[in-house]
Biopython code that builds the backbone (N, CA, C, O; Angstrom):
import numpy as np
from Bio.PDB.StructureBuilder import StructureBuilder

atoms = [
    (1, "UNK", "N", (-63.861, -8.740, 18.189)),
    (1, "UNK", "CA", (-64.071, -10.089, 18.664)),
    (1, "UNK", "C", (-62.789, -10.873, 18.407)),
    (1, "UNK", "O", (-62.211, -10.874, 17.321)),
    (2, "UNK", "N", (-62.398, -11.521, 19.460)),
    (2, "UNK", "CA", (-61.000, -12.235, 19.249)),
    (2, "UNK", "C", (-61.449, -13.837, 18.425)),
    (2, "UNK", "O", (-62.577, -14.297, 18.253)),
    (3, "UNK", "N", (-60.078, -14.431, 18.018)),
    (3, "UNK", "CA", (-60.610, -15.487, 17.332)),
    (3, "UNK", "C", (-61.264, -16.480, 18.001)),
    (3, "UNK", "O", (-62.177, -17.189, 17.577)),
    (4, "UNK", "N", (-60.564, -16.490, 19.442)),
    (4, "UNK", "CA", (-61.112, -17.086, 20.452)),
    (4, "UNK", "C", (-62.527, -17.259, 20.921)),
    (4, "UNK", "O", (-62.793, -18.409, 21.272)),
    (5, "UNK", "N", (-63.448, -16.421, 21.004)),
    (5, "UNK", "CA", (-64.499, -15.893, 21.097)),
    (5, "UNK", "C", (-65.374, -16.455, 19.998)),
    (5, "UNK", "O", (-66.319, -17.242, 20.042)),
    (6, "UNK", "N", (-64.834, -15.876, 19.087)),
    (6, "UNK", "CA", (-65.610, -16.322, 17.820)),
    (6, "UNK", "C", (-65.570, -18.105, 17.415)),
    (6, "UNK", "O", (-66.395, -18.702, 16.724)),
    (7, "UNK", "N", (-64.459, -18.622, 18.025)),
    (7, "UNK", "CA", (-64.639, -20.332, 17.995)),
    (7, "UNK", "C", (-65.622, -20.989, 18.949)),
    (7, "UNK", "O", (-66.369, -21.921, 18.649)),
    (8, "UNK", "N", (-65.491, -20.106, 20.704)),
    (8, "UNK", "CA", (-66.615, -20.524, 21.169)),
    (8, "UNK", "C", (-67.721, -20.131, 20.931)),
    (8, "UNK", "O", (-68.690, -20.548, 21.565)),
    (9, "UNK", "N", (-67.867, -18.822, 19.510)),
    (9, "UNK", "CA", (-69.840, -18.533, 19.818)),
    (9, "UNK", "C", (-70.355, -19.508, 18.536)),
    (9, "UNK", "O", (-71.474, -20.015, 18.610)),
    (10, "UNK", "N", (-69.690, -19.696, 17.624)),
    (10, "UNK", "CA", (-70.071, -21.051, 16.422)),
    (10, "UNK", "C", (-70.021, -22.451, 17.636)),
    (10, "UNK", "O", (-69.500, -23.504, 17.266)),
    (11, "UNK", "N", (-70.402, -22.374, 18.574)),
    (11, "UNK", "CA", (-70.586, -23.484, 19.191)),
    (11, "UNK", "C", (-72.188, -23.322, 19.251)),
    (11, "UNK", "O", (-72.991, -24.251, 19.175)),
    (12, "UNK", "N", (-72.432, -22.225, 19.373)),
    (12, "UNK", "CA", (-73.962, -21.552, 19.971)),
    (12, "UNK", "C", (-74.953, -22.082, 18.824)),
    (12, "UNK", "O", (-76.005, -22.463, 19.337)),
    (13, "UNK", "N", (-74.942, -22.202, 17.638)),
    (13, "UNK", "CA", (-75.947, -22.946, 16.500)),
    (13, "UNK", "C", (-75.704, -24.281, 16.582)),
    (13, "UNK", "O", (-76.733, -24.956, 16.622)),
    (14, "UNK", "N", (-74.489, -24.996, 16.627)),
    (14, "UNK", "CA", (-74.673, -26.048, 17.030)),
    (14, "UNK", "C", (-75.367, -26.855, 17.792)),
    (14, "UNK", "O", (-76.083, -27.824, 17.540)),
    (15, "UNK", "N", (-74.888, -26.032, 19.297)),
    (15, "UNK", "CA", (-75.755, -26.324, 20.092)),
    (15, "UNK", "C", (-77.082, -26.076, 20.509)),
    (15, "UNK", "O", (-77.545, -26.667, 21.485)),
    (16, "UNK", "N", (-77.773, -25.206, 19.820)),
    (16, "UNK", "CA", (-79.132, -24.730, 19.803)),
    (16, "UNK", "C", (-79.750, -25.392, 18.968)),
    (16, "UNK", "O", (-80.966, -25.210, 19.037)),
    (17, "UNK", "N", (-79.254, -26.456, 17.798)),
    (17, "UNK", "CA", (-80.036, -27.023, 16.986)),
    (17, "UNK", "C", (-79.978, -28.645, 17.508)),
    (17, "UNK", "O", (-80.958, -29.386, 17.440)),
    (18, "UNK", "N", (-78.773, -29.021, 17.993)),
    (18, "UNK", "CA", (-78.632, -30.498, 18.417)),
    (18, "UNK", "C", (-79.856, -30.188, 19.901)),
    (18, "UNK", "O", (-80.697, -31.084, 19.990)),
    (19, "UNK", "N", (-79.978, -29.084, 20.949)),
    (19, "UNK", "CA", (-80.554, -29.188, 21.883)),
    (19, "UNK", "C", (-82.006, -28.985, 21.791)),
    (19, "UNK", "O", (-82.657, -28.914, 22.833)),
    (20, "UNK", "N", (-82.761, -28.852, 20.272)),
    (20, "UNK", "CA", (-83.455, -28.808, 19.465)),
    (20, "UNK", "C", (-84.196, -30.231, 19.624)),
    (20, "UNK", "O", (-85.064, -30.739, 20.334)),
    (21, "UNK", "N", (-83.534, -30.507, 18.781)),
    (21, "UNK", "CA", (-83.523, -32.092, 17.566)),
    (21, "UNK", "C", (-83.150, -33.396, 18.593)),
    (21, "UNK", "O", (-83.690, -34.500, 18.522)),
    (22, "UNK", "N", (-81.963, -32.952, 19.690)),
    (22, "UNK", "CA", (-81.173, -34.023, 20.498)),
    (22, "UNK", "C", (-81.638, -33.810, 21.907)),
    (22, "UNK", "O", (-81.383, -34.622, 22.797)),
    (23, "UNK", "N", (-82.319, -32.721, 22.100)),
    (23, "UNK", "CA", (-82.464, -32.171, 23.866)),
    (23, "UNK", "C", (-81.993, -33.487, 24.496)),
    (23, "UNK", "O", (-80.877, -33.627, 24.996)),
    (24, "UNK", "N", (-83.004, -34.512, 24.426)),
    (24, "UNK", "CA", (-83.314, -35.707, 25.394)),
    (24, "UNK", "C", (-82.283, -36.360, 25.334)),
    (24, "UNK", "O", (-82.226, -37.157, 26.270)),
    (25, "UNK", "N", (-81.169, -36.414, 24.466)),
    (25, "UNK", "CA", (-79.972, -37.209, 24.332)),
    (25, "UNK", "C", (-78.360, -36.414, 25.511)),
    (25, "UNK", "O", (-77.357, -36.962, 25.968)),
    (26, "UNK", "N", (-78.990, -34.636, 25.606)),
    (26, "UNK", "CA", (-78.072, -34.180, 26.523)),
    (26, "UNK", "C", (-77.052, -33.855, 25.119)),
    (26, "UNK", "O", (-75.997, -33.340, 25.489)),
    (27, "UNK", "N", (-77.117, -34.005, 23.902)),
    (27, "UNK", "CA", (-75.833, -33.933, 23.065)),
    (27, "UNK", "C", (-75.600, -32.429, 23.319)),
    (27, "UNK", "O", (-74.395, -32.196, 23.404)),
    (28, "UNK", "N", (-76.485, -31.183, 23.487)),
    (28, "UNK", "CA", (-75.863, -29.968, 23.890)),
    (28, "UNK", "C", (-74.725, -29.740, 24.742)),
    (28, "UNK", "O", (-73.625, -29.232, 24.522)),
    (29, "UNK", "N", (-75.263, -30.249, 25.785)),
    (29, "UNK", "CA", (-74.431, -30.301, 26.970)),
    (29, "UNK", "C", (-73.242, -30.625, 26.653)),
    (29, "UNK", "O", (-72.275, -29.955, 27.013)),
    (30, "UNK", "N", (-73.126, -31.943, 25.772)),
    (30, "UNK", "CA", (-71.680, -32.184, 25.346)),
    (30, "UNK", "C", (-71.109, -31.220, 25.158)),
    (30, "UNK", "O", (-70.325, -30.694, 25.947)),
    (31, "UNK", "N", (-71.478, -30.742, 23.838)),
    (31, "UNK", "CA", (-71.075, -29.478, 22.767)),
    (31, "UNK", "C", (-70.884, -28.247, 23.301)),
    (31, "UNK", "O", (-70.558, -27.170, 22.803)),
    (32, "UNK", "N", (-71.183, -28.646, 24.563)),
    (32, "UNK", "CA", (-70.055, -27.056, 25.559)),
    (32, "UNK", "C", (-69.931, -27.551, 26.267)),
    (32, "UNK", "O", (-70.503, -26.920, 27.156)),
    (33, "UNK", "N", (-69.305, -28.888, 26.916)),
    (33, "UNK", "CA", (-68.399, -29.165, 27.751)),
    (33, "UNK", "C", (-68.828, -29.267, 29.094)),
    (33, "UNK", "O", (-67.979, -29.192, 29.983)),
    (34, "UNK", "N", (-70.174, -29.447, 29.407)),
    (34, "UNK", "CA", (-70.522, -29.956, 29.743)),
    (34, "UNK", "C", (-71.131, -31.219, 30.417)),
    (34, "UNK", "O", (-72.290, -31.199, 30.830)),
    (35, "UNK", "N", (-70.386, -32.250, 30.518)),
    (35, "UNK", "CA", (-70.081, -33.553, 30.904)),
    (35, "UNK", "C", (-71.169, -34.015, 31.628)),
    (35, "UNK", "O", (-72.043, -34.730, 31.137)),
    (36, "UNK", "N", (-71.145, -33.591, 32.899)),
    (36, "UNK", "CA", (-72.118, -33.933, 34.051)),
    (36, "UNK", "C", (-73.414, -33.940, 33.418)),
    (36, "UNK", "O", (-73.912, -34.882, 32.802)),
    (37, "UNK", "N", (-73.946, -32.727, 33.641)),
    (37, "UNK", "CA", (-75.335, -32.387, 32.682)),
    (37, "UNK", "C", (-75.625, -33.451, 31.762)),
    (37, "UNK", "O", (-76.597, -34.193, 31.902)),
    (38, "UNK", "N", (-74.648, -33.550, 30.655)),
    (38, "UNK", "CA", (-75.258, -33.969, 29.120)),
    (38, "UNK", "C", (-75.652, -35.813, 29.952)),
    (38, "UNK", "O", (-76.527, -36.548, 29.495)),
    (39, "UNK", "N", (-74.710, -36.208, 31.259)),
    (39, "UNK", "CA", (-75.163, -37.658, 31.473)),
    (39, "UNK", "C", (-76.439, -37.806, 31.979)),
    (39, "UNK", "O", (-77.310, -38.644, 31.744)),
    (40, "UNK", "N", (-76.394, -36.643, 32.875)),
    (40, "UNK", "CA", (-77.891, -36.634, 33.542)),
    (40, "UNK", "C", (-78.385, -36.773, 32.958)),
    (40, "UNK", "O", (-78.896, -37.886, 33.082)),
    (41, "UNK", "N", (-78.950, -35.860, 31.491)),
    (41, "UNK", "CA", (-80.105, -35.989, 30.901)),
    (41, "UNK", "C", (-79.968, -37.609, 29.652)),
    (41, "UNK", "O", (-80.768, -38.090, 28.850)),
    (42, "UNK", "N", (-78.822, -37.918, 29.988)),
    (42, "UNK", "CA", (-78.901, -38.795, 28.703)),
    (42, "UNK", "C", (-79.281, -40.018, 29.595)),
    (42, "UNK", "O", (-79.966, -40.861, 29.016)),
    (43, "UNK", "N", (-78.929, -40.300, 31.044)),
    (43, "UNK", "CA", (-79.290, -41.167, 32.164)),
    (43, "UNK", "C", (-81.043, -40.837, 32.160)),
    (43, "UNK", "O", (-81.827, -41.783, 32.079)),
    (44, "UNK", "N", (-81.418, -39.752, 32.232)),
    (44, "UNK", "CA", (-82.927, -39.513, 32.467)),
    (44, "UNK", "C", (-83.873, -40.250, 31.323)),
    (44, "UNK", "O", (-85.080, -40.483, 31.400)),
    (45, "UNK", "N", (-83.042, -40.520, 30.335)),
    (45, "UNK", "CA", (-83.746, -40.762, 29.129)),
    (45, "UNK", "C", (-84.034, -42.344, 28.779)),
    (45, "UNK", "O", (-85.070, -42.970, 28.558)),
    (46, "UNK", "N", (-82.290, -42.792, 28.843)),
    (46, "UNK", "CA", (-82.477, -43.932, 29.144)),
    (46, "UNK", "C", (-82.859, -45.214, 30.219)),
    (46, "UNK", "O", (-82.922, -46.422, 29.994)),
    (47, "UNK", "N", (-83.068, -44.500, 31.382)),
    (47, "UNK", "CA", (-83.073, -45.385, 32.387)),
    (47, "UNK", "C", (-84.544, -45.424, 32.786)),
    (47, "UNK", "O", (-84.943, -46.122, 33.719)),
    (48, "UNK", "N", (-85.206, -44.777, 32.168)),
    (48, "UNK", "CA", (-86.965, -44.553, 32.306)),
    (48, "UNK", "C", (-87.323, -45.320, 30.613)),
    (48, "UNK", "O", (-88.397, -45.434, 30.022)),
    (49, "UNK", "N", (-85.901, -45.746, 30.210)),
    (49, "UNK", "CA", (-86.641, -46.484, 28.456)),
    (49, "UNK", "C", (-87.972, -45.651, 27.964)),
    (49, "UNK", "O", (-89.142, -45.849, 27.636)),
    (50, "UNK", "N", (-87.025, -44.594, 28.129)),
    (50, "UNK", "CA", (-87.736, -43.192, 26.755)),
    (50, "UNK", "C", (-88.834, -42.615, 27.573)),
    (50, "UNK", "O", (-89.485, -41.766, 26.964)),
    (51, "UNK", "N", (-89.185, -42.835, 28.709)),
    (51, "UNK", "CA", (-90.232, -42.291, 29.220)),
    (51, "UNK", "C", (-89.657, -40.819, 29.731)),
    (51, "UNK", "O", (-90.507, -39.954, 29.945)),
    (52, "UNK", "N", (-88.234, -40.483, 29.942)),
    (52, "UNK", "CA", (-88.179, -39.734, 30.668)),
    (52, "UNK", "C", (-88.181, -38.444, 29.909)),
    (52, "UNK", "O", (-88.419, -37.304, 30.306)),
    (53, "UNK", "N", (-87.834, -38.928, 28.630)),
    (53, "UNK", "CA", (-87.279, -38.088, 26.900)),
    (53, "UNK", "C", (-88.409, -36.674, 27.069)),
    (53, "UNK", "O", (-88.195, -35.471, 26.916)),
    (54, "UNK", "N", (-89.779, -37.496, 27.484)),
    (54, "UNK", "CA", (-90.901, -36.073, 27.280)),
    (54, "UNK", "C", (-90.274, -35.269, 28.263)),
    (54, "UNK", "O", (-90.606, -34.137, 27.909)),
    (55, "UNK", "N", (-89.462, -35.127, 29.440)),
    (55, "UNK", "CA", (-89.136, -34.136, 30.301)),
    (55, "UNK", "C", (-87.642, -34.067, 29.513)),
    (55, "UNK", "O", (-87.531, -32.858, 29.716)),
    (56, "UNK", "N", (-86.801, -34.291, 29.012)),
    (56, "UNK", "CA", (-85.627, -34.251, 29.048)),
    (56, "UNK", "C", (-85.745, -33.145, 27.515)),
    (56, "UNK", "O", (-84.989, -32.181, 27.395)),
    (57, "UNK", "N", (-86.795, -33.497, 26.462)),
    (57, "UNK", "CA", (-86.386, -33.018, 24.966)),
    (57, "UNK", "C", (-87.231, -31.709, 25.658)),
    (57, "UNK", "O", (-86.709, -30.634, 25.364)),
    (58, "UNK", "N", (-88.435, -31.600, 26.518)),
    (58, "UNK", "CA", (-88.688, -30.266, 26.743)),
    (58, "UNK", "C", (-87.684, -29.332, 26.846)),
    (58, "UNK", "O", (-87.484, -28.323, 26.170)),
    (59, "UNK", "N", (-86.992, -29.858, 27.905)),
    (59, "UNK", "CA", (-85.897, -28.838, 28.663)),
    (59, "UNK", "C", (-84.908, -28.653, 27.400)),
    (59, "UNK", "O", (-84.400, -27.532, 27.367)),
    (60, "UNK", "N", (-84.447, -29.709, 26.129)),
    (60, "UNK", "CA", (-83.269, -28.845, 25.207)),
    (60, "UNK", "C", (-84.124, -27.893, 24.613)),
    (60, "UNK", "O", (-83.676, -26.829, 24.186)),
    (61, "UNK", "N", (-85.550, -28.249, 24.538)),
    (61, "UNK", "CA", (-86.192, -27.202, 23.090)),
    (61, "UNK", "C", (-86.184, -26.279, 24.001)),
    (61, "UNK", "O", (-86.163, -25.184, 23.438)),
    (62, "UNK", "N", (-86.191, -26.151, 25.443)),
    (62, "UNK", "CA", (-86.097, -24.746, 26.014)),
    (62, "UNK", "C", (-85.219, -24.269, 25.977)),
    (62, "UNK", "O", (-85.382, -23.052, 26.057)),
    (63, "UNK", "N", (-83.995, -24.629, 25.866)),
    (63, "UNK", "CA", (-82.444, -24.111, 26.080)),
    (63, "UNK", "C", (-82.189, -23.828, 24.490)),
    (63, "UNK", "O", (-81.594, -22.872, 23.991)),
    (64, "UNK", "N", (-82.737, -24.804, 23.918)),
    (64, "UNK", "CA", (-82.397, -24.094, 22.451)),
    (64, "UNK", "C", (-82.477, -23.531, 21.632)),
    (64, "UNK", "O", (-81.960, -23.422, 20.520)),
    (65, "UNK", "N", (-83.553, -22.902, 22.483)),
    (65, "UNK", "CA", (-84.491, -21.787, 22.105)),
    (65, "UNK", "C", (-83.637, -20.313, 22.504)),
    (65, "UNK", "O", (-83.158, -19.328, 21.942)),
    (66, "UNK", "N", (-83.802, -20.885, 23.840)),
    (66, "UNK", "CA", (-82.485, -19.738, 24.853)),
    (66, "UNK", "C", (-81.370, -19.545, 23.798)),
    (66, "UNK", "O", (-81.411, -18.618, 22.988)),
    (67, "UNK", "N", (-80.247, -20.574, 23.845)),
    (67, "UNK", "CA", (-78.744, -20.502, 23.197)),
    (67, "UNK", "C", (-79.186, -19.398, 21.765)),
    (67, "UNK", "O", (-78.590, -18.332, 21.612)),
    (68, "UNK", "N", (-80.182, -19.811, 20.904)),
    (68, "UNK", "CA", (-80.178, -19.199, 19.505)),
    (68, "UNK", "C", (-80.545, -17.926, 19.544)),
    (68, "UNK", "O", (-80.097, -17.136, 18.714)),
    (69, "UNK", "N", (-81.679, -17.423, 20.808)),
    (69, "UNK", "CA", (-81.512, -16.469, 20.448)),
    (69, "UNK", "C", (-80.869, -15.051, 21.269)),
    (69, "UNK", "O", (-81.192, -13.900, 20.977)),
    (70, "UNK", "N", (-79.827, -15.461, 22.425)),
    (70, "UNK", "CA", (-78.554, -14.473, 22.915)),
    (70, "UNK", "C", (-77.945, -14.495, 21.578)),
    (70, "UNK", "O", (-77.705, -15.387, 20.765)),
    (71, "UNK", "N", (-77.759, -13.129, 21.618)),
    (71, "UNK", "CA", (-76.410, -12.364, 21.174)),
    (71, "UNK", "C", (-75.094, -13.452, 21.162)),
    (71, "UNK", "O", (-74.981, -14.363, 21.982)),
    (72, "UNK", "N", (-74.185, -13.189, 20.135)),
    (72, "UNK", "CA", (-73.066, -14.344, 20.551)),
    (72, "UNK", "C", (-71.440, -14.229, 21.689)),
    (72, "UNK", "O", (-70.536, -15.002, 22.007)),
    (73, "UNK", "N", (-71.814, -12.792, 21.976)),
    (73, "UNK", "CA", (-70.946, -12.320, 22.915)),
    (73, "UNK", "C", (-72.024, -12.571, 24.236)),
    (73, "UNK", "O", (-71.447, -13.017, 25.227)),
    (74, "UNK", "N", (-73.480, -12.353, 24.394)),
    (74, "UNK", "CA", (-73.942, -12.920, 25.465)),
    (74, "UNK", "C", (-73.574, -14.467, 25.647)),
    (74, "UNK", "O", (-72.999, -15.048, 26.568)),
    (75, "UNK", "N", (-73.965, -14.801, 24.764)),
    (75, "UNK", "CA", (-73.941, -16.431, 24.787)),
    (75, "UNK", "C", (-72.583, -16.913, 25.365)),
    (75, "UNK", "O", (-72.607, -17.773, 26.247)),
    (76, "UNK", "N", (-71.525, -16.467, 24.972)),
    (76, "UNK", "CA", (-70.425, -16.817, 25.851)),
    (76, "UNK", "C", (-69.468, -16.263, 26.863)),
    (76, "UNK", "O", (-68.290, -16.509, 27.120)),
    (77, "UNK", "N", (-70.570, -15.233, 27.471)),
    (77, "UNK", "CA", (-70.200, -15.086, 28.422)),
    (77, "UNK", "C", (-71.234, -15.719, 29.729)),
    (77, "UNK", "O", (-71.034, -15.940, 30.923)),
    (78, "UNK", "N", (-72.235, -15.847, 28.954)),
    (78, "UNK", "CA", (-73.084, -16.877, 30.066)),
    (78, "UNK", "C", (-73.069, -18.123, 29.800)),
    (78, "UNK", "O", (-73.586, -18.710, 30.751)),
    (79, "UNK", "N", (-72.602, -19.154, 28.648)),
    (79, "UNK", "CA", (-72.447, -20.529, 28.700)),
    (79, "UNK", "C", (-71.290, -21.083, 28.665)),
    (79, "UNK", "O", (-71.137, -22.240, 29.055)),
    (80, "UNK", "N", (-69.780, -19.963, 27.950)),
    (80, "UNK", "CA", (-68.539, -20.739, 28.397)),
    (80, "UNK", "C", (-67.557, -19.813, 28.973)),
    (80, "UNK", "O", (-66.436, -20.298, 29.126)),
    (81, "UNK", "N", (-67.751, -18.362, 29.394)),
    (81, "UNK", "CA", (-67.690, -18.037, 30.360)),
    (81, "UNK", "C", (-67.751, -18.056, 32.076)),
    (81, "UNK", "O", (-66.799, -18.297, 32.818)),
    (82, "UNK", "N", (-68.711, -17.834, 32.351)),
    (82, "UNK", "CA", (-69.376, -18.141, 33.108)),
    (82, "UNK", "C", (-69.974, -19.426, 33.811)),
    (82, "UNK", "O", (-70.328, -19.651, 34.969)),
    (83, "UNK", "N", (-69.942, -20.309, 32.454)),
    (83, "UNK", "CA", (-70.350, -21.680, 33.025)),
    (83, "UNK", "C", (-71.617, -22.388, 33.476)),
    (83, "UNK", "O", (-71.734, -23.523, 33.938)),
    (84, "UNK", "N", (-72.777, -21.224, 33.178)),
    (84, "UNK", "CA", (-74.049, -21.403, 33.816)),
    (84, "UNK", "C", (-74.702, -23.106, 32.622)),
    (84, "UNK", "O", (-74.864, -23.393, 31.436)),
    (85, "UNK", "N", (-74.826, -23.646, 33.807)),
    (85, "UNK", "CA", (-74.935, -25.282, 33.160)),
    (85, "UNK", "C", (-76.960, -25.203, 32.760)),
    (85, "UNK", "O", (-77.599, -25.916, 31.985)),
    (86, "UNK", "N", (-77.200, -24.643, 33.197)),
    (86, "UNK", "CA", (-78.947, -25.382, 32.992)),
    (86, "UNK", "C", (-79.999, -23.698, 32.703)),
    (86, "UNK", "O", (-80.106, -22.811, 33.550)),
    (87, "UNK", "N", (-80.449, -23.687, 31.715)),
    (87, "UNK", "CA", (-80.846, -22.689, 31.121)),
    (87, "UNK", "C", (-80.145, -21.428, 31.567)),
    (87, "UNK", "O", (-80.439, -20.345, 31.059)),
]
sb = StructureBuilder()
sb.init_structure("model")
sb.init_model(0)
sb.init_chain("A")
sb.init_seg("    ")
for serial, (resi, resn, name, xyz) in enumerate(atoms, 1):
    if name == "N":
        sb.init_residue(resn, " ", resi, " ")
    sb.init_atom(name, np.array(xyz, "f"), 0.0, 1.0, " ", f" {name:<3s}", serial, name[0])
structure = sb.get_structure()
């Protein structure tokens, strides 16, 4: 595993616990560079004044469920590899 590799897969607990705890805030999305995404959902959240949070924190506890448990050579080759933005 290059060092490289190994800086982007310690992104993978990060982001599996903020998309946890933060889903509805989009802070995952940040935390891999993700830009677009993390506004959407942070727009979904706020612009419904928290109503939208029950659809938005579903979708991180789903992804952060996903991120934690790939492999960490899967994990980045399908989230900063690859680039796949939404589960």
């Amino acid at each position: 595993m290059t060092s490289g590799t190994s800086g982007d897969a310690s992104k993978k607990i990060a982001a599996g616990i903020c998309a946890i705890l933060l889903g509805g805030f989009g802070v995952h999305k940040f935390i891999l560079g993700y830009t677009t995404e993390g506004i959407i959902l942070l727009a979904a959240t706020l612009l419904t004044c928290g109503l939208g949070a029950m659809v938005t924190s579903i979708i991180g506890i789903a992804e952060g469920v996903i991120y934690l448990t790939k492999s960490d050579d899967e994990f980045v080759n399908t989230y900063v590899n690859s680039k796949k933005a939404w589960f």
